[in-house]
VEXDREN-2710 file (C-alpha; in Angstrom, 1 decimal):
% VEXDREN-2710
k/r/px/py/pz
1/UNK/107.6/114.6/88.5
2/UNK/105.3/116.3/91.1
3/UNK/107.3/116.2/94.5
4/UNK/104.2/117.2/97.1
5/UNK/105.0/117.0/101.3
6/UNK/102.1/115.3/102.8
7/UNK/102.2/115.5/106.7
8/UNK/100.1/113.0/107.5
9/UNK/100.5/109.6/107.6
10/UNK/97.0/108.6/107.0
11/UNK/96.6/111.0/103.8
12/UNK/99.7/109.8/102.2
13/UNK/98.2/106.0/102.7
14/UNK/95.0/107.3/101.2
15/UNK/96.7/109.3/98.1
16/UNK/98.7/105.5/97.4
17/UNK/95.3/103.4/97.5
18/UNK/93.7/105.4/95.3
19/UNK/96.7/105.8/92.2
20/UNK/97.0/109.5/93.5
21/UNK/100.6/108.9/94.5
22/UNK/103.6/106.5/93.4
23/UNK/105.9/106.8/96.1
24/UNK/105.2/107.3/100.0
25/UNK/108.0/107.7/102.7
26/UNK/107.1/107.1/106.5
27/UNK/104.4/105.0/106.3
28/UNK/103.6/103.4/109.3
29/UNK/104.5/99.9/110.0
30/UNK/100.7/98.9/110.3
31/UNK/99.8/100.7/107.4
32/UNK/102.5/98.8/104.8
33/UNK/101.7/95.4/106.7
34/UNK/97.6/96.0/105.3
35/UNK/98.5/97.6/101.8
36/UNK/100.9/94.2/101.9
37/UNK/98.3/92.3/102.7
38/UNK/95.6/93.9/100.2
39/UNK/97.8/93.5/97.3
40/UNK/96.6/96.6/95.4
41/UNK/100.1/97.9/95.5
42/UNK/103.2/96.6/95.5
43/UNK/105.1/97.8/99.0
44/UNK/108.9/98.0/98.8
45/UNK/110.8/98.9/101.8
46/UNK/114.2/99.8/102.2
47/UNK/115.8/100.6/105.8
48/UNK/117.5/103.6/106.0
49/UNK/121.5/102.8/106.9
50/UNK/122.7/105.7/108.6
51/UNK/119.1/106.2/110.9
52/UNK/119.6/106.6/114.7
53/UNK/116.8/104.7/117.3
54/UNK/116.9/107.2/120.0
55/UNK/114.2/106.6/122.9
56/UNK/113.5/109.6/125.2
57/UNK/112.1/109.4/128.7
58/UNK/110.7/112.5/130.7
59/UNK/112.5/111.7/133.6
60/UNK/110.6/114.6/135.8
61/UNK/107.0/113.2/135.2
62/UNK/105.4/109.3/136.3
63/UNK/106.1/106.6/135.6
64/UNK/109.3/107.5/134.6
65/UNK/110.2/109.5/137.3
66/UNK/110.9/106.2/138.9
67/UNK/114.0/104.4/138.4
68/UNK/112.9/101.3/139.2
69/UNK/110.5/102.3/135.8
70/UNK/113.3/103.5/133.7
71/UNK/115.1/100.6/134.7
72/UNK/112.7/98.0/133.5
73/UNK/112.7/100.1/130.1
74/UNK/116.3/100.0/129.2
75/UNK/116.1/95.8/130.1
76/UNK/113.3/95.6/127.6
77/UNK/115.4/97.1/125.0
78/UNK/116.9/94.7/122.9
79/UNK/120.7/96.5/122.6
80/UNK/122.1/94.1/120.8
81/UNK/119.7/92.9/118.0
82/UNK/119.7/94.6/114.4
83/UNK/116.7/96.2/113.6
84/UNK/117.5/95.5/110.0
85/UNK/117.0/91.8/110.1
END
């Protein structure tokens, strides 16, 4: 087994369309929805149990120096839904 750290996102696709690669981690969601769709290779996803969402807000720069902005942000979250399903 050949164990190789690709950074980006976009070469690791590339490596899996063309049979240079077997596995990919941290594909983009975009990216497994086309190499779905293209059926060239067969995508298998797992979700990752013990992951934290964490969503960060530069509270000192616009928009979201404004509360009313930060407000409407954590309503548009959906707290109580599991990303899983």
């Amino acid at each position: 087994m050949i164990w190789r750290i690709i950074p980006s996102a976009g070469n690791r696709r590339a490596l899996i369309e063309r049979g240079d690669a077997d596995l990919s981690f941290d594909l983009p969601n975009k990216d497994l929805a086309e190499l779905k769709q293209a059926g060239k290779v067969a995508v298998a996803t797992t979700p990752i149990g013990n992951g934290i969402w964490y969503l960060g807000l530069n509270c000192k720069n616009p928009p979201f120096n404004d509360v009313k902005v930060r407000q409407a942000v954590a309503y548009a979250v959906p707290y109580q839904e599991n990303p899983w399903t």
